[in-house]
Z-matrix of the N, CA and C atoms (Angstrom, degrees):
N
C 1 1.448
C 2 1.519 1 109.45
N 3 1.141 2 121.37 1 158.12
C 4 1.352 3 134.55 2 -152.99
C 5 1.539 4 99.11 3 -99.07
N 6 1.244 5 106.42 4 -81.33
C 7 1.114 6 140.07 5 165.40
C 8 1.476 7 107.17 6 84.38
N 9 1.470 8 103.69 7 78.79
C 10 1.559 9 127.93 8 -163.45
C 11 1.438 10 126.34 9 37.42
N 12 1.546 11 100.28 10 31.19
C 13 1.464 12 101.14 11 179.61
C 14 1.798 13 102.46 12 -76.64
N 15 1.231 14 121.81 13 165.59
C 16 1.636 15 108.30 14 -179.27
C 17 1.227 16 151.97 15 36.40
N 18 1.513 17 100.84 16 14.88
C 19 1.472 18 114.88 17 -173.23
C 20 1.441 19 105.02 18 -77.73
N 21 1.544 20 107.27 19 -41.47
C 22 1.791 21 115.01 20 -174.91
C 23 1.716 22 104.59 21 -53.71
N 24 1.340 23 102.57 22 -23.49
C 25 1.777 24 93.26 23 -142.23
C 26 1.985 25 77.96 24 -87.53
N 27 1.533 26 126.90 25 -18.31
C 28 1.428 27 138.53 26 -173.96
C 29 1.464 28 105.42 27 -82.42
N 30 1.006 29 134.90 28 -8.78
C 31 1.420 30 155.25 29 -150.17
C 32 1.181 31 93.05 30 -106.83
N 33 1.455 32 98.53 31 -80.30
C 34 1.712 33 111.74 32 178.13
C 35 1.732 34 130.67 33 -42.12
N 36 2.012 35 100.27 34 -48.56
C 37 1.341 36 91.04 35 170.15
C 38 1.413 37 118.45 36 -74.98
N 39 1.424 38 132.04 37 -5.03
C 40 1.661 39 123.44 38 176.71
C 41 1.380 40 101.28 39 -101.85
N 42 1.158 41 143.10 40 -13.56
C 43 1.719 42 116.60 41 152.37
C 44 1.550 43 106.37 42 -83.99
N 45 1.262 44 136.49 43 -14.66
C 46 1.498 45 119.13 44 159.76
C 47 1.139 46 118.46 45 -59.69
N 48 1.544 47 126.64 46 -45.20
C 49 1.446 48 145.27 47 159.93
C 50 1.130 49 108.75 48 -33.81
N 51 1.415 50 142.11 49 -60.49
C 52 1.255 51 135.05 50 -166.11
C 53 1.152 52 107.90 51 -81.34
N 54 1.392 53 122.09 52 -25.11
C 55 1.722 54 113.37 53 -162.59
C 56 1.488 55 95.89 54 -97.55
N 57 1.376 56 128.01 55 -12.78
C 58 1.198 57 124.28 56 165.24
C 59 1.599 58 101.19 57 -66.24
N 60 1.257 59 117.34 58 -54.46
C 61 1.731 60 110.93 59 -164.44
C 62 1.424 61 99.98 60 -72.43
N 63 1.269 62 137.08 61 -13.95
C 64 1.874 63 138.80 62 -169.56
C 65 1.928 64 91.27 63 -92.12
N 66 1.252 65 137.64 64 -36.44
C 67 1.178 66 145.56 65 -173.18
C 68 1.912 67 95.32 66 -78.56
N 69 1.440 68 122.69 67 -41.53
C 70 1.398 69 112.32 68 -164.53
C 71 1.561 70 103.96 69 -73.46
N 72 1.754 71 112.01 70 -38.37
C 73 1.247 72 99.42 71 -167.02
C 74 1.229 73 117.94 72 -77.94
N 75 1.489 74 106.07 73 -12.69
C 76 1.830 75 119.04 74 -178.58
C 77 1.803 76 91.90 75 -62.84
N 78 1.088 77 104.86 76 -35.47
C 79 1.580 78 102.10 77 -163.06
C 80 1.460 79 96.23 78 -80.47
N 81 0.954 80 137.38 79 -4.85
C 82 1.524 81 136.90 80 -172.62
C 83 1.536 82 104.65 81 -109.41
N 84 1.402 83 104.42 82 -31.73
C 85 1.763 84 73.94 83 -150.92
C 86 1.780 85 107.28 84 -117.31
N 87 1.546 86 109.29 85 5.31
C 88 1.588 87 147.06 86 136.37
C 89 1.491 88 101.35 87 -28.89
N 90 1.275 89 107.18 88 -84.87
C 91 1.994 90 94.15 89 179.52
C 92 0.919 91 127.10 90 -38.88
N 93 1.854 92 115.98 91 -60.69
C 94 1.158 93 124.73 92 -154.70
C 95 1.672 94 98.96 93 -81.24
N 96 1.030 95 127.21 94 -29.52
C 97 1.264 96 128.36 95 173.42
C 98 1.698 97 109.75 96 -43.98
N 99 1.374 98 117.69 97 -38.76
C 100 1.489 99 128.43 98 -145.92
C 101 1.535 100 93.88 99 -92.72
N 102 1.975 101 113.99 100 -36.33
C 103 1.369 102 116.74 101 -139.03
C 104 2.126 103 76.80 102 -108.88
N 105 0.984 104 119.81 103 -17.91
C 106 1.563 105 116.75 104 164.84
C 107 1.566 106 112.85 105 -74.42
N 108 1.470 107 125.13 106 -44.24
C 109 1.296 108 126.61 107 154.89
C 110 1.319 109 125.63 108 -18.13
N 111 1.717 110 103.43 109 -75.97
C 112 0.853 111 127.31 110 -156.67
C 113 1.792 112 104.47 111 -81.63
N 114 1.328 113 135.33 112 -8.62
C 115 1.334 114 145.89 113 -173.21
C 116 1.863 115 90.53 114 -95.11
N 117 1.372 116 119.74 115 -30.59
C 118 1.869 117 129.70 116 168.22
C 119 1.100 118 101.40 117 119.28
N 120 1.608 119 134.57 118 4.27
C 121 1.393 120 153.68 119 -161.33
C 122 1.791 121 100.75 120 -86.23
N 123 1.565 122 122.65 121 135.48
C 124 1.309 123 94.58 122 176.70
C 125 1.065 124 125.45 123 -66.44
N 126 1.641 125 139.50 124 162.77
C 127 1.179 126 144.93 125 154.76
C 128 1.664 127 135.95 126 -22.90
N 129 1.383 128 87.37 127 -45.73
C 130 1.300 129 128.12 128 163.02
C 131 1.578 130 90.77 129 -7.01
N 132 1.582 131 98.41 130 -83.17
C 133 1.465 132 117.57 131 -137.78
C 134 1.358 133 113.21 132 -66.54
N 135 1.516 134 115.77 133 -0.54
C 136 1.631 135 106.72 134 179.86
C 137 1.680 136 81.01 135 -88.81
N 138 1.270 137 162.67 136 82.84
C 139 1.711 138 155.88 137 88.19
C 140 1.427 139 100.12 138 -81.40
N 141 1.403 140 148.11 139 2.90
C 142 1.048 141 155.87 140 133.02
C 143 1.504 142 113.72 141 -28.90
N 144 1.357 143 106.30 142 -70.82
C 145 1.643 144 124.37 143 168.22
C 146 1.493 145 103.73 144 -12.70
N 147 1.546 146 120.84 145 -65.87
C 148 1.138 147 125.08 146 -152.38
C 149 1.227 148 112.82 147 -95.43
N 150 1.272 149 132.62 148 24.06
C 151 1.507 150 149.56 149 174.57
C 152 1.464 151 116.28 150 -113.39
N 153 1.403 152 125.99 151 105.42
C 154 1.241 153 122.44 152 -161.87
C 155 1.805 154 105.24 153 -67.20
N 156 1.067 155 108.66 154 145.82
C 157 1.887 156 116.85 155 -175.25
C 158 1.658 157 93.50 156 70.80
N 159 0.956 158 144.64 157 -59.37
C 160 1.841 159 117.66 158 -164.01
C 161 1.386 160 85.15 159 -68.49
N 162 0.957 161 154.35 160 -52.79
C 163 1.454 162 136.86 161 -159.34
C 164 2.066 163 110.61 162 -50.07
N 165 1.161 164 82.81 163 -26.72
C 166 1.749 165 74.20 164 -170.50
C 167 1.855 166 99.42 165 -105.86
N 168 1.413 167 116.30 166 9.14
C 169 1.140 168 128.05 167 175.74
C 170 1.847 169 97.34 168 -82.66
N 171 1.458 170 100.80 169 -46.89
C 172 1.437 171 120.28 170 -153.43
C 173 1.549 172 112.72 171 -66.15
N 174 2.067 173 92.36 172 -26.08
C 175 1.420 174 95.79 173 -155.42
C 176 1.400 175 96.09 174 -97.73
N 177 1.720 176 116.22 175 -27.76
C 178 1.421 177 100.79 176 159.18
C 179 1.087 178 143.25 177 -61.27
N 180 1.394 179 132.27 178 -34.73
C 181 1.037 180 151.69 179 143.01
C 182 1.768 181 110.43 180 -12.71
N 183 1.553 182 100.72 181 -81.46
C 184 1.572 183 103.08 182 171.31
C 185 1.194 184 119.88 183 -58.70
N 186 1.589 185 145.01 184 -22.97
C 187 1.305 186 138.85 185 173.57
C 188 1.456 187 99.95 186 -73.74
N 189 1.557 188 136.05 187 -53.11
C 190 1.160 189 136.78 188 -163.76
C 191 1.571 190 132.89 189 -110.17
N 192 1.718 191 105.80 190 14.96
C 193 1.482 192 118.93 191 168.71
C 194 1.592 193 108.32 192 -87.31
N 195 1.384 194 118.04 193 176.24
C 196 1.827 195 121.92 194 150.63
C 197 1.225 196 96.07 195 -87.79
N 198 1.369 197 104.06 196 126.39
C 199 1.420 198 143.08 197 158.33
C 200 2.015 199 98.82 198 -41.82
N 201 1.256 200 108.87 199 126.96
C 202 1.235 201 112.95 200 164.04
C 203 1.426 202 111.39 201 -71.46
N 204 1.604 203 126.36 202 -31.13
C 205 1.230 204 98.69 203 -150.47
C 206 2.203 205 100.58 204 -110.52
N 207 1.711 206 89.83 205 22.46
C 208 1.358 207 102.60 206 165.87
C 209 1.507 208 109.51 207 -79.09
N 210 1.251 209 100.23 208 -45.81
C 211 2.008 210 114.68 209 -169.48
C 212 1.541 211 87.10 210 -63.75
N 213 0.926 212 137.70 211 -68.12
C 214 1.656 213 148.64 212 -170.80
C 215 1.784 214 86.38 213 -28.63
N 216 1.333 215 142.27 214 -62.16
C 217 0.816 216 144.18 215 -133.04
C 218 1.559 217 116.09 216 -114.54
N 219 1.597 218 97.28 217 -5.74
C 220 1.247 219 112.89 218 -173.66
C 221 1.672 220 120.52 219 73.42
N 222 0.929 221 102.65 220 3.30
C 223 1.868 222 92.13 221 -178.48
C 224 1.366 223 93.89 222 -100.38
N 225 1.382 224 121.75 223 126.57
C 226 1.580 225 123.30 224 144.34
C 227 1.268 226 133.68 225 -62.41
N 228 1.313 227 130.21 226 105.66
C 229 1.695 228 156.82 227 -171.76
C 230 1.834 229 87.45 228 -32.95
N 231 0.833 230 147.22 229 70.98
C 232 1.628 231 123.04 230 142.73
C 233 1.244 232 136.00 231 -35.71
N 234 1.758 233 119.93 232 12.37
C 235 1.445 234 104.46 233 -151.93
C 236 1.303 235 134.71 234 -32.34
N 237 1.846 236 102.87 235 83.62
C 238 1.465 237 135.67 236 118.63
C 239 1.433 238 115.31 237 -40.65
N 240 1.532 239 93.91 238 133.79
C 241 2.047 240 84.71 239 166.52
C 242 1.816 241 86.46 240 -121.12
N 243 1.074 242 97.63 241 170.70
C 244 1.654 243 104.05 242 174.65
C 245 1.899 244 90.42 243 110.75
N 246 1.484 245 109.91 244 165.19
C 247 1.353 246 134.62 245 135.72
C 248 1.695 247 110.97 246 -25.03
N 249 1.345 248 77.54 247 125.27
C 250 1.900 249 98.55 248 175.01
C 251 1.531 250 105.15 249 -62.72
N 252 1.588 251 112.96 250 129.64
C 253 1.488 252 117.35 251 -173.11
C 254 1.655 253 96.19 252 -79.59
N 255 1.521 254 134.14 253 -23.94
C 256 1.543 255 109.03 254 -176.00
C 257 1.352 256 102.10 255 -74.23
């Protein structure tokens, strides 16, 4: 039996642990949140990020759907990359 020897110092590394993993996904899912926004997609979908397999569901999806917020605007997505030819 221990008898609370080292428990503090066990304490300490699992709320460092978590706030390390609560800090990574903030850092993850902040972009994609902004860059799904901004494509007219909800926000929503960057908590996707942090789900192993929908994330790479999510990201195809956004590389290879029409953009809602092209139709909004009337231009159809050609994905062209380069400078606009008009």
């Amino acid at each position: 039996m221990m008898n609370g020897l080292g428990t503090s110092d066990m304490t300490w590394w699992f709320g460092a642990h978590w706030l390390t993993m609560l800090l990574g996904a903030v850092v993850i899912v902040l972009p994609f949140w902004r860059i799904f926004a901004k494509a007219g997609f909800s926000g929503w979908l960057g908590l996707l990020m942090i789900v192993p397999m929908a994330n790479l569901i999510a990201l195809y999806v956004l590389a290879f759907s029409n953009w809602p917020i092209s139709k909004r605007a009337g231009k159809p997505d050609s994905g062209a990359m380069g400078a606009d030819p008009r």
